[in-house]
Structure formats: structure tokens, C-alpha cells
C-alpha positions in Angstrom: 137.2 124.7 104.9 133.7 125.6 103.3 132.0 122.5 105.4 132.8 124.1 108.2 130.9 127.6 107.0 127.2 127.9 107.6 124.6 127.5 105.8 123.5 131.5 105.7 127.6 131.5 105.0 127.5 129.7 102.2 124.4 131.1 100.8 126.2 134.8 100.9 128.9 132.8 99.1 127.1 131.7 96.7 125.4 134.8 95.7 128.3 136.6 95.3 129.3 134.0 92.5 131.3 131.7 94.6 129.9 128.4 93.0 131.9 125.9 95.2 130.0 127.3 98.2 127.0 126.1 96.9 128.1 122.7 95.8 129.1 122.7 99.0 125.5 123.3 100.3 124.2 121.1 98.2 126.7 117.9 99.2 125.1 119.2 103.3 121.8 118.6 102.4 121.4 116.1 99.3 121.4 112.8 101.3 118.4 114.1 103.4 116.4 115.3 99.7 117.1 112.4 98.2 115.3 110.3 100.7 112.7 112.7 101.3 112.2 112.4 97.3 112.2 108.8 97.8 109.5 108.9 100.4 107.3 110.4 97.6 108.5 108.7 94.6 109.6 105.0 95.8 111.6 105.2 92.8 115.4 105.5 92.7 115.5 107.0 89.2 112.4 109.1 90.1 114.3 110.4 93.2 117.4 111.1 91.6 115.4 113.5 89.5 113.8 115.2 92.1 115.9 115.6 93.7 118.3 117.1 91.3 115.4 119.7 90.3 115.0 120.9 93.9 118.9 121.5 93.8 118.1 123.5 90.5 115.4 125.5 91.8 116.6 126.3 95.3 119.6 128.0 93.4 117.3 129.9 91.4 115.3 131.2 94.0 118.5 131.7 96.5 118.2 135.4 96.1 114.7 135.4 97.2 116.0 133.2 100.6 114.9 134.8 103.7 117.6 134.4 106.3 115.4 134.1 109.4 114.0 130.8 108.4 116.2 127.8 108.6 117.6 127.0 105.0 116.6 123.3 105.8 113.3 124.3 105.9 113.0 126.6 103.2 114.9 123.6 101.1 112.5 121.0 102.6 109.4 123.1 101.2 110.8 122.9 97.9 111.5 119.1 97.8 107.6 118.8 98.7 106.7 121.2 95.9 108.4 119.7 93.4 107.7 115.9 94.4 104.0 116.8 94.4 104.3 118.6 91.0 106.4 115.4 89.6 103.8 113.0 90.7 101.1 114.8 89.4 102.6 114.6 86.3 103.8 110.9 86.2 100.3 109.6 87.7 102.3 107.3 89.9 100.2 106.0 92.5 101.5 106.5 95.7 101.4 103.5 97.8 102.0 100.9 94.8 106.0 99.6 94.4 107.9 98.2 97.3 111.1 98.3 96.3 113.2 96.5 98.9 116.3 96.5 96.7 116.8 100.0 97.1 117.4 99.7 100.9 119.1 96.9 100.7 122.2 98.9 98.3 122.3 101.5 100.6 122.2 99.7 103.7 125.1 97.6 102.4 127.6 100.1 102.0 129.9 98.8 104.6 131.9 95.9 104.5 132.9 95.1 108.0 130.6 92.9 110.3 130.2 94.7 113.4 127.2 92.7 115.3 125.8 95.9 116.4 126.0 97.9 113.2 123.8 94.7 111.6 121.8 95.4 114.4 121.0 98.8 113.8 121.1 98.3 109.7 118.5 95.7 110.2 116.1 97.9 112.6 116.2 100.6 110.0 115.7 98.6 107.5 112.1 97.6 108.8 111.3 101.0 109.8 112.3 102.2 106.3 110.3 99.5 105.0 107.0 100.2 106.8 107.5 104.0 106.6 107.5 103.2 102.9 104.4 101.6 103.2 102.7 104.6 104.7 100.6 107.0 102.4 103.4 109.9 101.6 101.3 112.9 103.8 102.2 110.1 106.9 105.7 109.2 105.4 106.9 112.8 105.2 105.9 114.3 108.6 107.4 111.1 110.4 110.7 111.8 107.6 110.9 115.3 108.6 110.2 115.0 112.4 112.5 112.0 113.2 115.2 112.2 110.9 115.3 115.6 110.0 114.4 116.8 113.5 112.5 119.4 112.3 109.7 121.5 115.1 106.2 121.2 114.3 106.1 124.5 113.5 109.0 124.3 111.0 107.0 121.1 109.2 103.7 123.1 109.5 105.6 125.8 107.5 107.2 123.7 105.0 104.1 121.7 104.4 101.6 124.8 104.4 99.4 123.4 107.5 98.9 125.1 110.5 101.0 123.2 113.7 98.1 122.2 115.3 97.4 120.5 112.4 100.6 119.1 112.0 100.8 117.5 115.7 97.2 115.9 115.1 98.4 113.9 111.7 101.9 113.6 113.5 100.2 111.2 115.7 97.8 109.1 113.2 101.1 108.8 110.9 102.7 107.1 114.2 99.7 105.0 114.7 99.9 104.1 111.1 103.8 103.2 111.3 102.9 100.8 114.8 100.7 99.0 112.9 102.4 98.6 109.9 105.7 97.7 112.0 103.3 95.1 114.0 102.1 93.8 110.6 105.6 93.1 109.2 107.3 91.9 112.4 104.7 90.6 114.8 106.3 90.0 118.0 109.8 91.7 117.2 108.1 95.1 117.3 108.6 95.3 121.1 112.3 95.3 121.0 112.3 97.8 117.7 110.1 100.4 119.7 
């Protein structure tokens, strides 16, 4: 029954102590953090914590949630925060591991062969691979603007960059992905795009 509540719903639930209806917000969104954390970290583990200290401090600071924003992006702007603030720490550099074991776990979930569904596993798996690839500032504006379907705007505002800014690096990041994409497959990149 809480699934079908919204998100503004379930955030009035929550702050009046109802703590299911914010596991239930949390089991909405945690799929898209986690591989938004991912993006960042290329680290499963590192991820995983990420993304649980997004879940942490986005119910800290639910109080301080201003309704006429989408929660998505509000929740979006702290994954960025705190993956920036976690990488800072650990030093990692960013475009070092390529981890293709990690897609390969999720992507295998499903135990039916369904020629299509192979299909479709292995195009993302090549676009997950070269958005991987991509320096995190490219990887999370094509993330949030293809999978997360966010406006320029709402990116510009999670991000802190003004949309015009936004649609200019939106378009280097999908030069960037075409030639990574063209690097990886060659000729197959015609019938991915």
C-alpha cells in the first residue's frame, strides 16, 4: 500500500515518525543511488557505502526538504555531495579500475534465455562499460539525463551549474561516450546507437 503513496506522501509519513514510509522511500530510489554512487566510485564496496550515507543523510536533513523541488532531485544532489566528499577522502583516482565483473552480476540476474533480453543485456552492458570509462563530471550528467530522466535544469540544480552550462557539457559527455563506444565496438556502434 505505501509503494503506491508519493514521494511528498511518504516524506510527511516519515516525519511524523512513520519509519516504514521511509524505508519505503528509500527501497524507490536506492537502485538509481547506488549506480549513480557507482559512476563515481567504480567500486562495489565503495558504492554500497555511499550510498548507504546518502540514505543517512537525506533522513537527517528530511525536515529541511522543500516540497517544490522533486525529491529525486534533492536526493540526487546529495549522492553527488557525498560521492565527491568520499573520494576526496579515499584519493581514488577516478578513471583507474574497470571492473567488468560488477556488471556482469547484475546483468545476470535472470535465468531465462530470452534472445531479445540477451540483446538488450548485452547493449547495456557496452554502454555501461564505456560510460564507466568516462571521467565522472561526463558519467553523471549522461546517468542523470538518460536514466534518470532528469531536465537540464533539474541536473543544473543538483550539480550547482547553471543549465546552460549543463547542455554545453551534456553534449562533450555524448561526444565522449561515441567515441569511447566506437573505441570498444568498432563497427557494432551503428546498430547500438
Amino acid at each position: 500500500m505505501q509503494s503506491k503513496l508519493s514521494d511528498i506522501e511518504l516524506i510527511e509519513q516519515t516525519l511524523a515518525g512513520n519509519q516504514s514510509a521511509y524505508a519505503d522511500l528509500v527501497k524507490r530510489h536506492q537502485r538509481f543511488v547506488f549506480t549513480l554512487a557507482m559512476r563515481f566510485s567504480k567500486s562495489r564496496e565503495d558504492a554500497e557505502e555511499i550510498a548507504q550515507d546518502c540514505f543517512i543523510k537525506a533522513y537527517r536533513a528530511l525536515a529541511a526538504y522543500n516540497a517544490q523541488a522533486k525529491f529525486s532531485t534533492w536526493l540526487y544532489t546529495i549522492v553527488y555531495n557525498t560521492a565527491m566528499t568520499f573520494l576526496r577522502k579515499k584519493r581514488i583516482a577516478t578513471d583507474s579500475v574497470d571492473d567488468e565483473n560488477i556488471y556482469i552480476q547484475v546483468e545476470n540476474h535472470e535465468s531465462a534465455y530470452d534472445g531479445d533480453n540477451v540483446e538488450n543485456k548485452s547493449r547495456s552492458f557496452y554502454l555501461n562499460k564505456a560510460i564507466d570509462q568516462l571521467l565522472p563530471d561526463d558519467a553523471i550528467i549522461i546517468t542523470l539525463f538518460y536514466k534518470s530522466e532528469q531536465s537540464l535544469e533539474e541536473i543544473a540544480q543538483t550539480l550547482g551549474i547553471e543549465a546552460n552550462t549543463v547542455k554545453v557539457k551534456l553534449f562533450r559527455a555524448r561526444q565522449r561516450l561515441k567515441e569511447k563506444l566506437e573505441r570498444n565496438l568498432k563497427h557494432e556502434v551503428k546498430e547500438l546507437i
